[in-house]
N, C-alpha and C positions, 0 to 999 in steps of 0.2 A: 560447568565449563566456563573459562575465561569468556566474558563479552567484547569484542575488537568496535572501537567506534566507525560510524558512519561516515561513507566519504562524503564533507561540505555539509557536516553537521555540526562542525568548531563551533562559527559564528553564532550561532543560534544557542548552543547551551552555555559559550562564553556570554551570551547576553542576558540569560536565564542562570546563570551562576553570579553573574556582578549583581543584580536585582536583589536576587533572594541573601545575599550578605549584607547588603544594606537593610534589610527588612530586619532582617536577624538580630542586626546592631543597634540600630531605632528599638526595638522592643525590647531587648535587654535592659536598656536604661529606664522602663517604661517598669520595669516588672522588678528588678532588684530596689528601685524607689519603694514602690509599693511593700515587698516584700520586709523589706527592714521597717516601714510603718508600722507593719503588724504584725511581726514578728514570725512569717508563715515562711517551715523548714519546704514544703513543696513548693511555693513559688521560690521559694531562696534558687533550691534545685533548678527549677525552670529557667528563670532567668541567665543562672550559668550556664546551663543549654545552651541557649539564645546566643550567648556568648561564644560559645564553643564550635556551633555553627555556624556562625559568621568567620570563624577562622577556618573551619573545614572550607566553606566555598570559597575564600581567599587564595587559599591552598591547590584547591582544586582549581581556578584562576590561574595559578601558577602554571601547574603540571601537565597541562592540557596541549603543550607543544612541545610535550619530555616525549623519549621513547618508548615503547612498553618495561622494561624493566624497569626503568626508572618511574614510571608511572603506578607500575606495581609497588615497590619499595615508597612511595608518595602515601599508597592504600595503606601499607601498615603502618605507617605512623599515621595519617588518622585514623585508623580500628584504639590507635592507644591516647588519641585525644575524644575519642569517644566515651573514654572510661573517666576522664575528668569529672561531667559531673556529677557521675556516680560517688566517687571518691568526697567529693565537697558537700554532697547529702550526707552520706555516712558523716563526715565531720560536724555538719550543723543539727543533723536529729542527734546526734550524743551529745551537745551543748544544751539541747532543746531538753532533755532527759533531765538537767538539772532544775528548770523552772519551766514546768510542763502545763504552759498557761496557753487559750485556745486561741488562733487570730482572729479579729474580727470579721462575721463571715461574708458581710454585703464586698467590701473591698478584693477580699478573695475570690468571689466569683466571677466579680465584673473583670479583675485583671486576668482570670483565667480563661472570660470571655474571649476578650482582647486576643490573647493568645493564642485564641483556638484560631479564630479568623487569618490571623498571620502564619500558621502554621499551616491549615487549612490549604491555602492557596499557595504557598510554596510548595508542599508535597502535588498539588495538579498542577504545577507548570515543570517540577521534577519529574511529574510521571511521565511528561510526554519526550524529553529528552534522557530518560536515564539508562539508557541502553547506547549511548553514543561514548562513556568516558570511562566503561571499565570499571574498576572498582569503588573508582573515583566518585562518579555520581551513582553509584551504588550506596556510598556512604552517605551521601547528600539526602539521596531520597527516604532511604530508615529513618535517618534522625528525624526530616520533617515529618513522616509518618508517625511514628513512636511520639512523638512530641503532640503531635493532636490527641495522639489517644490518650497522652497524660494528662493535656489538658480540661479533657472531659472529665478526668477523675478528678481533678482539682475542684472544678465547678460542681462534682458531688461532695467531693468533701466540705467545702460551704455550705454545701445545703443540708446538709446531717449536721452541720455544728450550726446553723441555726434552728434546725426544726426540731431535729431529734437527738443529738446527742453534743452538747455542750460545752466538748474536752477537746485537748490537744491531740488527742488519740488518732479523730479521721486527718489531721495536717498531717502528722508523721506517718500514718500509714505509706500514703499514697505516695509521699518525698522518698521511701524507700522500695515503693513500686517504680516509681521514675530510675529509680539508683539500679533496679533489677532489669528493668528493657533497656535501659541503655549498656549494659555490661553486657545484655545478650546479641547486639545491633554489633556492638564491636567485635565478638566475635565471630559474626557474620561478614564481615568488613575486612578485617583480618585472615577467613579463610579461602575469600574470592581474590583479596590480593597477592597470596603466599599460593593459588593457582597460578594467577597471572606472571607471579615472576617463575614458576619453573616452567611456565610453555613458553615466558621469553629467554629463558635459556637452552632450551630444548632444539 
């Protein structure tokens, strides 16, 4: 069932949406650096995340003084910017297929680290508003969510290509486990906004 936001909960998640897009964008540039360092198809992935959510809560920025249809129709085009960087892994592990060389793992962990903490704390200041914006910050809070639990795979997959297993094998797994929760996030995105607009036309 559609979520209808709180009344005089604007201000508070408009202030908790501009935060977490700055955070979002600060760390993008922080992790696609790193990631072309060393050549790593999961942080590649991550960082377009990063990326991508800094435009969702831009977005959701926006739409947060639309009216529910319009706010619903806002939710389906982010469920389909969700699928971006699903689409840019798939693109970078079949590049990565041709020289299937492993990243170096200390650098991958730490930037995975990094990650985790930024993601971390965006998903608990989402959680405590995301029931105010409807699909909206529906979208907002998966992605930070799903985005931490990649990023704990990230920081195992450095720790297998250092300890135990040497290959480019655990990077690319994991870039195409990021590629799988966020294709499933959209379509969860997707099926709360395409609620939302037929009870706003109802």
């Amino acid at each position: 069932m559609a979520e209808n936001p709180r009344p005089g909960g604007e201000p508070a998640l408009r202030s908790v949406v501009g935060r977490i897009a700055g955070f979002n964008l600060g760390y993008f540039g922080v992790e696609f650096a790193v990631a072309l360092a060393i050549g790593s198809v999961a942080l590649f992935a991550d960082s377009i995340d990063f990326l991508e959510d800094a435009a969702v809560n831009l977005l959701i920025l926006l739409g947060l003084g639309w009216g529910a249809a319009a706010r619903a129709r806002l939710g389906m085009l982010l469920a389909l910017l969700l699928l971006v960087p699903a689409l840019a892994t798939l693109w970078t592990a079949w590049d990565k297929f041709g020289e299937p060389l492993p990243p170096a793992p200390l650098p991958l962990i730490l930037a995975g680290a990094g990650a985790l903490l930024v993601n971390t704390g965006c998903a608990l200041m989402l959680a405590k508003v995301r029931r105010q914006g409807g699909s909206l910050t529906r979208a907002a809070f998966l992605s930070a969510r799903n985005d931490a639990l990649a990023n704990l795979a990230i920081i195992g997959a450095g720790l297998v290509t250092a300890f135990l297993w040497h290959s480019a094998w655990p990077d690319l797994l994991v870039g195409l486990a990021i590629a799988a929760v966020n294709a499933d996030a959209a379509w969860e995105v997707w099926e709360a906004a395409r609620e939302e607009h037929q009870a706003a036309k109802a």
